[in-house]
MDAnalysis code that builds the backbone (N, CA, C; Angstrom):
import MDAnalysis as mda
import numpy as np

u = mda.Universe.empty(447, n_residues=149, atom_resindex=np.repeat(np.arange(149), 3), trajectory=True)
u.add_TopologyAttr("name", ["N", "CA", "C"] * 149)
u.add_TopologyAttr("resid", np.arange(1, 150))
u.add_TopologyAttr("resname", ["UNK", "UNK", "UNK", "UNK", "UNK", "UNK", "UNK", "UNK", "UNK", "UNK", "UNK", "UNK", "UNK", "UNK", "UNK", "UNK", "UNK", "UNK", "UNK", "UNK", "UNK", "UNK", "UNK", "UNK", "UNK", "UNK", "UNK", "UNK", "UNK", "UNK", "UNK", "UNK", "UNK", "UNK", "UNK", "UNK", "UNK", "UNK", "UNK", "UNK", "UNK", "UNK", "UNK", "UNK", "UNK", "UNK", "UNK", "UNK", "UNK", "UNK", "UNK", "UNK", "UNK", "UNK", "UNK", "UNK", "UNK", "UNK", "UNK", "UNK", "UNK", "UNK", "UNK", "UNK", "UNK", "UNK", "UNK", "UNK", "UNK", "UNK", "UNK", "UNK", "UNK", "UNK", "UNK", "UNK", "UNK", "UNK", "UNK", "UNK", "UNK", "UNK", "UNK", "UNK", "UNK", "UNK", "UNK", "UNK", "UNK", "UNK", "UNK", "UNK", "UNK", "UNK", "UNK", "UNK", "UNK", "UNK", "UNK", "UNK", "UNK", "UNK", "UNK", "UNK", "UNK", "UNK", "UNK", "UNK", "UNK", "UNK", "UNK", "UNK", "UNK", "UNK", "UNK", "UNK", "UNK", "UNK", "UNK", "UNK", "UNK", "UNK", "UNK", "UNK", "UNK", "UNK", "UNK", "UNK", "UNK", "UNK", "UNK", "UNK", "UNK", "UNK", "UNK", "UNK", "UNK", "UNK", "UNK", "UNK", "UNK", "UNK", "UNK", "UNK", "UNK", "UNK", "UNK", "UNK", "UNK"])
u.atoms.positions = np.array([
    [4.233, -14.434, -2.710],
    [2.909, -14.915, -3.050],
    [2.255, -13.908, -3.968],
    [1.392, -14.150, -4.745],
    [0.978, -13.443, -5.655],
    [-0.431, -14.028, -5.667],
    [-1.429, -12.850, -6.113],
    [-2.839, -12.745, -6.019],
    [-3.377, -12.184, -7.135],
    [-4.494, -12.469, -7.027],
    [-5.460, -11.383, -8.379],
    [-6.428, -10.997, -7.195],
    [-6.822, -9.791, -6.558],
    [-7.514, -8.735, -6.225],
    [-8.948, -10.085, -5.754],
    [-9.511, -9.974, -5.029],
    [-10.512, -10.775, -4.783],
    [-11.568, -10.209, -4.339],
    [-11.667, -9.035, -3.231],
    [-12.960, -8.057, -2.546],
    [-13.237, -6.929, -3.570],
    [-14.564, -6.784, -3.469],
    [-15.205, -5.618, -4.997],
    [-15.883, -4.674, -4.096],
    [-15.411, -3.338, -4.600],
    [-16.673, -2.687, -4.293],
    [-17.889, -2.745, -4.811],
    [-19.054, -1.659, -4.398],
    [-20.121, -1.697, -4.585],
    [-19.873, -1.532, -6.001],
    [-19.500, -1.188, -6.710],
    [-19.467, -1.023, -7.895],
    [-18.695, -2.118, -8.808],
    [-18.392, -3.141, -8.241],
    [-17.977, -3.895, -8.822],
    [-16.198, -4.285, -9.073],
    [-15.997, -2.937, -8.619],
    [-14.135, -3.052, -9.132],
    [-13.353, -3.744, -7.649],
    [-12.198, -4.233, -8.161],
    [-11.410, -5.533, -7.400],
    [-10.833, -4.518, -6.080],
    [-10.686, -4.556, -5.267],
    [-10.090, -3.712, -4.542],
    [-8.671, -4.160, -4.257],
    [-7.824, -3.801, -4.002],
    [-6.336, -3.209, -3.534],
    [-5.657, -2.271, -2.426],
    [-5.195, -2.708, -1.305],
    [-4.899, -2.237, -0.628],
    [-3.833, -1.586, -0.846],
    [-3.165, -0.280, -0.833],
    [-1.763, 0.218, -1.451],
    [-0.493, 0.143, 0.020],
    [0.554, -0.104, -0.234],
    [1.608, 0.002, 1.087],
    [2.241, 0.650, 0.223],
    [2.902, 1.379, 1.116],
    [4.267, 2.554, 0.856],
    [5.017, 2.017, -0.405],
    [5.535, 0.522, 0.101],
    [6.519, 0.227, -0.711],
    [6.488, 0.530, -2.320],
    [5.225, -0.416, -2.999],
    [5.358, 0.425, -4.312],
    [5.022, 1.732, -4.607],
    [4.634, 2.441, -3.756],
    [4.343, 3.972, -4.167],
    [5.793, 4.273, -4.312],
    [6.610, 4.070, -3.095],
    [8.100, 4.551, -3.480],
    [9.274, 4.319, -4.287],
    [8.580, 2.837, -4.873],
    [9.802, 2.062, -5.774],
    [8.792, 2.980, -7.628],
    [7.683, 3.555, -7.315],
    [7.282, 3.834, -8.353],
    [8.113, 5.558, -8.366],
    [7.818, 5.984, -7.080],
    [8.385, 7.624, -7.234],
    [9.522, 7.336, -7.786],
    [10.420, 6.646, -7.277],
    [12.162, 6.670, -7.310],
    [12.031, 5.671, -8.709],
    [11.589, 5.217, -9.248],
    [11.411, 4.661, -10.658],
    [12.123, 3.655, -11.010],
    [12.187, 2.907, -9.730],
    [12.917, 1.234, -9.588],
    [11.699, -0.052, -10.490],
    [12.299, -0.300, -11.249],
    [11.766, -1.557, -11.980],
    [12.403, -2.914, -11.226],
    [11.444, -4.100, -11.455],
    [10.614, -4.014, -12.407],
    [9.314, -3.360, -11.546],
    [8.679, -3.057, -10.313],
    [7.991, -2.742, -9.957],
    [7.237, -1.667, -9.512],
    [8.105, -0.639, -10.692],
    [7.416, 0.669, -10.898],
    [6.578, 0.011, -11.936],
    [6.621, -0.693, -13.157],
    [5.640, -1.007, -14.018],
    [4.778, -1.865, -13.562],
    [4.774, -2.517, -12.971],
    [4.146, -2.979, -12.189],
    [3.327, -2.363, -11.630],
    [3.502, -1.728, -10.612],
    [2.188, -0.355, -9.991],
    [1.698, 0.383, -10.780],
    [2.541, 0.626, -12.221],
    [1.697, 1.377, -12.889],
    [0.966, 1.003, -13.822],
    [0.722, -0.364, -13.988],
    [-0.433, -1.336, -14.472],
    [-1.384, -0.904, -13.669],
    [-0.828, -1.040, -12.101],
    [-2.249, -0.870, -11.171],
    [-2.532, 0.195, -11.149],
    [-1.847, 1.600, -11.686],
    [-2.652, 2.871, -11.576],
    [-3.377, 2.603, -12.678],
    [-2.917, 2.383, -13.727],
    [-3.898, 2.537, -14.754],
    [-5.123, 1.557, -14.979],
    [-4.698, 0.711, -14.576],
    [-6.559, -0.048, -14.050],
    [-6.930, 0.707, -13.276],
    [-6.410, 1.561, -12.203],
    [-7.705, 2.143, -11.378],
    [-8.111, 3.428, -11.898],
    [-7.358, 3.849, -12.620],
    [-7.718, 5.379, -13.407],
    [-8.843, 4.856, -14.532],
    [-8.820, 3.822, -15.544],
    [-9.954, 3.001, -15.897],
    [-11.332, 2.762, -15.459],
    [-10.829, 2.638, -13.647],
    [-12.189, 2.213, -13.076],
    [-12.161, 0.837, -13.120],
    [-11.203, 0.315, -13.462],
    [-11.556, -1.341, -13.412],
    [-10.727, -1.600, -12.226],
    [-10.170, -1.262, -11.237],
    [-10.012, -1.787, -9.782],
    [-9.930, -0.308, -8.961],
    [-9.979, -0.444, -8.017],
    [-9.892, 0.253, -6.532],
    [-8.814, 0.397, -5.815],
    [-8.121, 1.174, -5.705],
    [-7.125, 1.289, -5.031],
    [-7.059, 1.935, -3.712],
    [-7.010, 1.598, -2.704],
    [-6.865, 2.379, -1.110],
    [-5.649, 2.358, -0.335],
    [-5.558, 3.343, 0.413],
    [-4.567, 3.560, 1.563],
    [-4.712, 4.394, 2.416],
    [-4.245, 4.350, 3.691],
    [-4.389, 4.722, 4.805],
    [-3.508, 6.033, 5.033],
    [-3.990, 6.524, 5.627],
    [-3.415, 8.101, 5.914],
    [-1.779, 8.143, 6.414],
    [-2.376, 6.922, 7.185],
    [-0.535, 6.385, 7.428],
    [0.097, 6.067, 6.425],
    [-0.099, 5.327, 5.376],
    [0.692, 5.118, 4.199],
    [1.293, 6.141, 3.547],
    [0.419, 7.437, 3.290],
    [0.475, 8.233, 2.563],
    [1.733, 8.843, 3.663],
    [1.475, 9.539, 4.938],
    [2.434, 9.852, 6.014],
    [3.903, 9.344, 6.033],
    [4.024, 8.039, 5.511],
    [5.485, 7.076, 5.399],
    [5.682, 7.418, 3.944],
    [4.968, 7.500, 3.141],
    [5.428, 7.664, 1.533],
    [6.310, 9.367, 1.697],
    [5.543, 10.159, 2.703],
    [5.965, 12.295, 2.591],
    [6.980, 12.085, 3.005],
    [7.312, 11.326, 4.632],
    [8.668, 11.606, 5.647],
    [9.384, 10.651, 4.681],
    [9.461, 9.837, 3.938],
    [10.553, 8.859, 3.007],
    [11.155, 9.905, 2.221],
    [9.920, 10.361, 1.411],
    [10.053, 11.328, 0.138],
    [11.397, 12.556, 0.865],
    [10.593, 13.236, 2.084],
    [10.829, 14.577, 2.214],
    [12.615, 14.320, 2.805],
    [13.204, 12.786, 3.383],
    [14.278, 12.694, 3.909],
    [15.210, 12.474, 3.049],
    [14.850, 11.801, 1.752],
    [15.624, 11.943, 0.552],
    [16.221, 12.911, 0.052],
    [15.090, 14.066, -0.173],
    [15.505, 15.148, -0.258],
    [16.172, 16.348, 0.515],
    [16.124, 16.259, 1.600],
    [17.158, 16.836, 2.293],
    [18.144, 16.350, 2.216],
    [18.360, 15.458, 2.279],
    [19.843, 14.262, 2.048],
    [20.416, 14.853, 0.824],
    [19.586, 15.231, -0.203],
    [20.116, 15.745, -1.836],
    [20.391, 14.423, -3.101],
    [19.520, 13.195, -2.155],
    [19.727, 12.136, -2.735],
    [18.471, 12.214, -4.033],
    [17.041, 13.177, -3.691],
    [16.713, 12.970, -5.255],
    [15.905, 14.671, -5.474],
    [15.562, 15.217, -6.522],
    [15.415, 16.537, -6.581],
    [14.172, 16.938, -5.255],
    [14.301, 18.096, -5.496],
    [12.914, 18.665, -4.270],
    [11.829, 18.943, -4.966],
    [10.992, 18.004, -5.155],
    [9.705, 18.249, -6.099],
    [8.815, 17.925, -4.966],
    [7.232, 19.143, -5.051],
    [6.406, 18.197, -4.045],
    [5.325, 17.105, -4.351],
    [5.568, 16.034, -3.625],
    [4.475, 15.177, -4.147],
    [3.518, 14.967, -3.155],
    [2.209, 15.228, -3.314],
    [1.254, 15.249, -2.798],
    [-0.002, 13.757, -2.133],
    [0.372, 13.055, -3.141],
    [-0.303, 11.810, -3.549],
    [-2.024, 11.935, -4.153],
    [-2.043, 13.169, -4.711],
    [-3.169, 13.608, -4.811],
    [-3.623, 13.589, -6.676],
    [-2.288, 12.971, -7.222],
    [-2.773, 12.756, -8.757],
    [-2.961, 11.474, -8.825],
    [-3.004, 10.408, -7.796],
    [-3.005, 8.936, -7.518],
    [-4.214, 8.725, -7.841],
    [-4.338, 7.527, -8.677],
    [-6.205, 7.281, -8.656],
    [-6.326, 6.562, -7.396],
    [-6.440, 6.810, -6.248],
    [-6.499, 6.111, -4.941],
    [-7.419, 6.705, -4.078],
    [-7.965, 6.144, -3.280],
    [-8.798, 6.801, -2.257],
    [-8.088, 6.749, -1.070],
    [-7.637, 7.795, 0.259],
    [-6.797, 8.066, 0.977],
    [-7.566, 7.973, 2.299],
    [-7.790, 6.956, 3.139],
    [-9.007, 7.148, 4.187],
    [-8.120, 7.598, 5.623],
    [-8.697, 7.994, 6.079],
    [-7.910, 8.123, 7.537],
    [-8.375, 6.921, 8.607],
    [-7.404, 7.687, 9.422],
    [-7.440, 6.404, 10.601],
    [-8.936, 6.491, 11.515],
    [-9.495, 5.816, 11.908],
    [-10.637, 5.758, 12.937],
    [-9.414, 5.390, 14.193],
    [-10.652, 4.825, 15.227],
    [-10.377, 4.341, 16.329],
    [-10.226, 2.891, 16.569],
    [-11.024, 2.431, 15.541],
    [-11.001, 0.944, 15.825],
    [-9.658, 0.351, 14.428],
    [-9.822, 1.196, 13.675],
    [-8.239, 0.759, 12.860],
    [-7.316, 0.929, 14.000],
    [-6.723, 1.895, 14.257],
    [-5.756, 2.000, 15.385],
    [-5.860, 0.979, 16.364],
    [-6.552, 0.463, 17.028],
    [-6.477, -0.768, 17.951],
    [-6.383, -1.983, 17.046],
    [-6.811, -2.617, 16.110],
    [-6.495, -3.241, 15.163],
    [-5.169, -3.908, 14.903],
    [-4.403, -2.062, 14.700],
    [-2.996, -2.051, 14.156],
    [-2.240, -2.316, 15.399],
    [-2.443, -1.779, 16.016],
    [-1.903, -2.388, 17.406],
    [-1.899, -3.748, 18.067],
    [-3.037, -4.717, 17.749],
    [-2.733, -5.713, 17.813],
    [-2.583, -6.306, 17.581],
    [-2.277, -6.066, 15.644],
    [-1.215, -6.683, 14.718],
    [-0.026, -6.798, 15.105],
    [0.385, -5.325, 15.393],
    [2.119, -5.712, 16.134],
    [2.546, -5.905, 16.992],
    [1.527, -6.263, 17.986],
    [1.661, -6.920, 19.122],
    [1.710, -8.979, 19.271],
    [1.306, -8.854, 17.570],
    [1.380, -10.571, 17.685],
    [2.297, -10.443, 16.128],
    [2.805, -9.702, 15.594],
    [3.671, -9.968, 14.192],
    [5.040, -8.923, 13.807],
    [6.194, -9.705, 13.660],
    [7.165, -8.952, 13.856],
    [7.235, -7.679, 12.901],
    [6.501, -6.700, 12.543],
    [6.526, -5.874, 11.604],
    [5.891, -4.539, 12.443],
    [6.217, -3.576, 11.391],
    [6.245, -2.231, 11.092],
    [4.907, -1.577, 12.007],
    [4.920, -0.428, 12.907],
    [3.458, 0.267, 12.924],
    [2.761, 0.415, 11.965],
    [3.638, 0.756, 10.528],
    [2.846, 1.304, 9.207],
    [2.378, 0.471, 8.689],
    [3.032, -1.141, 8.679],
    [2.302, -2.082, 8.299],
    [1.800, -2.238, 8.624],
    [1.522, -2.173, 10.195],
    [0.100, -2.828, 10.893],
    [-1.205, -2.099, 10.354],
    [-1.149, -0.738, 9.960],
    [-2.309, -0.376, 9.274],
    [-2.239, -0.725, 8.355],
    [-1.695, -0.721, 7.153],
    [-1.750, -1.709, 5.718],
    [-2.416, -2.638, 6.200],
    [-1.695, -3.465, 7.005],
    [-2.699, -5.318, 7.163],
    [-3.954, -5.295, 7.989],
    [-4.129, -4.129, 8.314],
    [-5.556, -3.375, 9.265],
    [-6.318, -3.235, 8.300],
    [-6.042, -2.478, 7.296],
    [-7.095, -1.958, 6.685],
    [-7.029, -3.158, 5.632],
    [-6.626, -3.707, 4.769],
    [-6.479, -5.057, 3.923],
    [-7.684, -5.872, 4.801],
    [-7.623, -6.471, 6.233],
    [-7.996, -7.513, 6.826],
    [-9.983, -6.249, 6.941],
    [-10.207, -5.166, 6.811],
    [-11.200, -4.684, 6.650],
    [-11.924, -4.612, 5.463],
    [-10.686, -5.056, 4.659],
    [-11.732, -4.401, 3.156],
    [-11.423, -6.293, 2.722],
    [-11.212, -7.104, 3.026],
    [-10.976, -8.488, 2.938],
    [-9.862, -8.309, 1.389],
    [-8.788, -7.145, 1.623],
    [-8.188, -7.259, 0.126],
    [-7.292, -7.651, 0.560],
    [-6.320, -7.733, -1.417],
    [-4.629, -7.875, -1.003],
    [-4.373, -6.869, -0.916],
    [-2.783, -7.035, -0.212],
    [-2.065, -5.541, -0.098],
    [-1.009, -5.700, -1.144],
    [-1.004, -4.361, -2.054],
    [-0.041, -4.200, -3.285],
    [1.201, -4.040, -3.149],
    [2.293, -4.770, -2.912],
    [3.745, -4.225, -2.737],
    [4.345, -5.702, -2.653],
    [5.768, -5.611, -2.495],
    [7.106, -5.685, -3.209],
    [7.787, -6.285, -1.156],
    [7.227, -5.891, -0.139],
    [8.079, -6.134, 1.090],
    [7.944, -7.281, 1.669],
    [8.775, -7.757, 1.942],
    [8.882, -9.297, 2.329],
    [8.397, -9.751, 3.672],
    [8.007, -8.798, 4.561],
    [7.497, -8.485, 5.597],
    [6.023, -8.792, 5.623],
    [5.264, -8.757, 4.240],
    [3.986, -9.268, 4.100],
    [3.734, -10.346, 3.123],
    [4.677, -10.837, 2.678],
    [4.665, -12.139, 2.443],
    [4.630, -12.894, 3.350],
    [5.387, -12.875, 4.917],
    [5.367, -13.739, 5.616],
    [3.429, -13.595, 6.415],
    [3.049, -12.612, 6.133],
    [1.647, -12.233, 6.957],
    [1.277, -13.462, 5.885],
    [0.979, -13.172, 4.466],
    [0.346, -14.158, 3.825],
    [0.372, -15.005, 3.856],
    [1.211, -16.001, 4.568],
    [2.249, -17.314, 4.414],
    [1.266, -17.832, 5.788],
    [1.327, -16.733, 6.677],
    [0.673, -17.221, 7.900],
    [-0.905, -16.985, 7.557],
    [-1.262, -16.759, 6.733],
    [-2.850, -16.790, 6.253],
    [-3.522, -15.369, 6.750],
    [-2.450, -14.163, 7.456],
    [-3.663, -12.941, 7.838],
    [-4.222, -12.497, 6.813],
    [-3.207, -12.368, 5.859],
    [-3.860, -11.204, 4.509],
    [-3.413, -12.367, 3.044],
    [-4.176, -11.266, 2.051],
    [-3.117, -11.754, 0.570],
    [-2.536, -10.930, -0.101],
    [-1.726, -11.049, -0.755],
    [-0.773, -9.890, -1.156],
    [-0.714, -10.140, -2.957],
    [-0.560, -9.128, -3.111],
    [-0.897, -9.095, -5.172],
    [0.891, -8.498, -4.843],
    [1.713, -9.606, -5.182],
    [3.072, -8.781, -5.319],
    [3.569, -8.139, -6.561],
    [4.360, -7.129, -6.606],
    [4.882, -6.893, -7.531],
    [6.078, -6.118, -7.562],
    [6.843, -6.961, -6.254],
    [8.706, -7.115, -6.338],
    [9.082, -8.183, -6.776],
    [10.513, -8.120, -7.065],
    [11.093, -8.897, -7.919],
    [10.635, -10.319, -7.810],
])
Protein backbone atom coordinates (compact mmCIF):
# COMPACT_ATOMS: atom_id res chain seq x y z
CA UNK A 1 0.00 0.00 0.00
CA UNK A 2 1.29 3.26 -0.63
CA UNK A 3 0.43 6.76 0.85
CA UNK A 4 1.27 10.44 0.62
CA UNK A 5 2.00 11.57 4.37
CA UNK A 6 -1.44 12.88 5.67
CA UNK A 7 -0.84 14.31 9.67
CA UNK A 8 1.10 17.95 9.74
CA UNK A 9 2.77 19.41 12.25
CA UNK A 10 2.29 22.62 13.80
CA UNK A 11 4.19 23.94 11.25
CA UNK A 12 2.65 22.59 8.58
CA UNK A 13 5.05 19.74 7.28
CA UNK A 14 3.50 16.07 6.44
CA UNK A 15 4.69 13.87 9.08
CA UNK A 16 6.34 10.33 8.70
CA UNK A 17 6.84 7.83 10.93
CA UNK A 18 10.49 6.16 10.27
CA UNK A 19 10.88 2.01 10.90
CA UNK A 20 14.23 0.45 10.94
CA UNK A 21 13.67 -1.09 7.73
CA UNK A 22 14.51 1.79 5.41
CA UNK A 23 17.07 3.28 7.60
CA UNK A 24 18.89 -0.07 7.01
CA UNK A 25 18.20 -0.80 3.35
CA UNK A 26 19.50 2.99 3.11
CA UNK A 27 22.83 2.28 5.39
CA UNK A 28 23.60 -1.01 3.45
CA UNK A 29 22.64 0.93 0.12
CA UNK A 30 19.99 -1.58 -1.24
CA UNK A 31 17.90 0.04 -4.04
CA UNK A 32 15.46 0.71 -5.12
CA UNK A 33 14.69 1.88 -1.58
CA UNK A 34 17.66 3.55 -0.47
CA UNK A 35 16.49 6.30 -3.08
CA UNK A 36 13.61 6.18 -2.01
CA UNK A 37 14.35 7.20 1.73
CA UNK A 38 16.55 9.47 0.45
CA UNK A 39 13.86 11.50 -1.30
CA UNK A 40 12.46 11.39 2.22
CA UNK A 41 15.61 12.71 3.84
CA UNK A 42 15.83 15.32 1.63
CA UNK A 43 12.30 16.63 1.96
CA UNK A 44 12.85 16.64 5.56
CA UNK A 45 16.25 18.37 5.50
CA UNK A 46 14.10 21.03 3.23
CA UNK A 47 11.60 21.26 5.94
CA UNK A 48 8.94 20.18 3.73
CA UNK A 49 8.03 16.92 5.82
CA UNK A 50 8.79 15.55 9.32
CA UNK A 51 10.33 12.69 9.96
CA UNK A 52 10.12 10.67 13.50
CA UNK A 53 11.22 7.61 15.31
CA UNK A 54 11.26 6.02 18.37
CA UNK A 55 14.19 5.34 20.50
CA UNK A 56 13.43 1.81 19.79
CA UNK A 57 13.88 2.21 16.16
CA UNK A 58 16.97 3.88 16.44
CA UNK A 59 18.06 0.79 19.21
CA UNK A 60 17.14 -1.99 16.24
CA UNK A 61 18.85 0.19 13.48
CA UNK A 62 22.69 0.15 16.33
CA UNK A 63 22.24 -3.83 17.40
CA UNK A 64 21.51 -4.58 13.28
CA UNK A 65 24.33 -2.17 12.38
CA UNK A 66 26.76 -3.22 15.29
CA UNK A 67 26.03 -7.35 14.43
CA UNK A 68 27.02 -6.88 10.90
CA UNK A 69 29.96 -5.70 11.83
CA UNK A 70 31.27 -8.05 14.04
CA UNK A 71 30.26 -10.68 11.60
CA UNK A 72 32.87 -8.58 9.13
CA UNK A 73 29.92 -8.54 6.84
CA UNK A 74 30.19 -4.56 6.37
CA UNK A 75 33.13 -2.06 7.52
CA UNK A 76 33.18 -0.74 11.31
CA UNK A 77 32.08 2.78 10.87
CA UNK A 78 30.03 4.44 13.72
CA UNK A 79 26.69 5.47 12.93
CA UNK A 80 24.99 7.46 15.25
CA UNK A 81 21.65 8.43 13.59
CA UNK A 82 22.41 11.84 14.54
CA UNK A 83 23.10 13.38 10.85
CA UNK A 84 19.35 12.14 10.09
CA UNK A 85 16.98 15.05 9.61
CA UNK A 86 14.68 13.12 12.11
CA UNK A 87 13.47 13.78 15.43
CA UNK A 88 14.34 10.70 17.85
CA UNK A 89 11.62 10.67 20.79
CA UNK A 90 11.84 8.23 23.50
CA UNK A 91 9.59 5.89 24.93
CA UNK A 92 6.98 7.20 27.68
CA UNK A 93 4.79 4.93 29.59
CA UNK A 94 1.80 5.01 27.80
CA UNK A 95 3.72 4.22 24.32
CA UNK A 96 5.00 1.10 25.98
CA UNK A 97 1.52 -0.20 26.96
CA UNK A 98 0.29 0.75 23.58
CA UNK A 99 3.07 -1.38 22.02
CA UNK A 100 2.19 -4.05 24.03
CA UNK A 101 -1.12 -4.26 23.07
CA UNK A 102 -0.33 -4.11 19.58
CA UNK A 103 1.42 -7.41 19.91
CA UNK A 104 -0.76 -8.83 21.88
CA UNK A 105 -3.53 -8.60 19.10
CA UNK A 106 -0.96 -8.56 15.75
CA UNK A 107 1.45 -11.08 14.65
CA UNK A 108 4.54 -8.74 14.58
CA UNK A 109 7.69 -7.49 16.02
CA UNK A 110 8.10 -5.62 19.72
CA UNK A 111 9.91 -2.97 17.50
CA UNK A 112 7.09 -2.74 15.37
CA UNK A 113 4.72 -2.42 17.90
CA UNK A 114 6.34 0.93 18.69
CA UNK A 115 6.56 2.03 15.03
CA UNK A 116 2.63 1.33 14.80
CA UNK A 117 2.44 3.01 18.48
CA UNK A 118 3.84 5.91 17.69
CA UNK A 119 2.33 6.20 13.79
CA UNK A 120 -1.32 5.44 15.49
CA UNK A 121 -0.17 8.78 17.91
CA UNK A 122 0.97 11.09 15.48
CA UNK A 123 -2.14 9.73 13.06
CA UNK A 124 0.96 9.13 10.37
CA UNK A 125 2.25 6.64 7.83
CA UNK A 126 5.01 4.53 8.70
CA UNK A 127 8.01 4.78 6.05
CA UNK A 128 9.37 1.35 5.04
CA UNK A 129 9.66 -1.50 2.70
CA UNK A 130 8.31 -4.63 5.53
CA UNK A 131 5.54 -6.59 4.70
CA UNK A 132 4.62 -6.97 8.20
CA UNK A 133 2.99 -3.44 7.96
CA UNK A 134 1.34 -3.74 5.02
CA UNK A 135 -0.75 -6.30 6.51
CA UNK A 136 -1.42 -3.60 9.69
CA UNK A 137 -2.60 -1.29 6.78
CA UNK A 138 -4.70 -3.82 5.02
CA UNK A 139 -6.38 -4.31 8.43
CA UNK A 140 -6.94 -0.44 8.66
CA UNK A 141 -4.49 0.20 12.06
CA UNK A 142 -2.03 2.46 10.32
CA UNK A 143 -0.94 3.77 6.66
CA UNK A 144 2.17 3.11 5.30
CA UNK A 145 4.08 5.46 2.54
CA UNK A 146 6.03 2.31 1.07
CA UNK A 147 9.09 2.34 -0.46
CA UNK A 148 10.09 -1.49 -1.07
CA UNK A 149 10.06 -3.02 -4.07
Amino acid sequence: MSGSPVSTDPSGSPILVVDSWGVLEWVYRKDPAMSRFRTRLDAASRGELRLVASRITLGEVFYNIRGRQRRGEIPNRRFTGAALPWTVESVDDALVDEAAELKSQYPISYADAFVTALAMRYQAPVLTGDPDFQKLATAGVIKVDWIGA
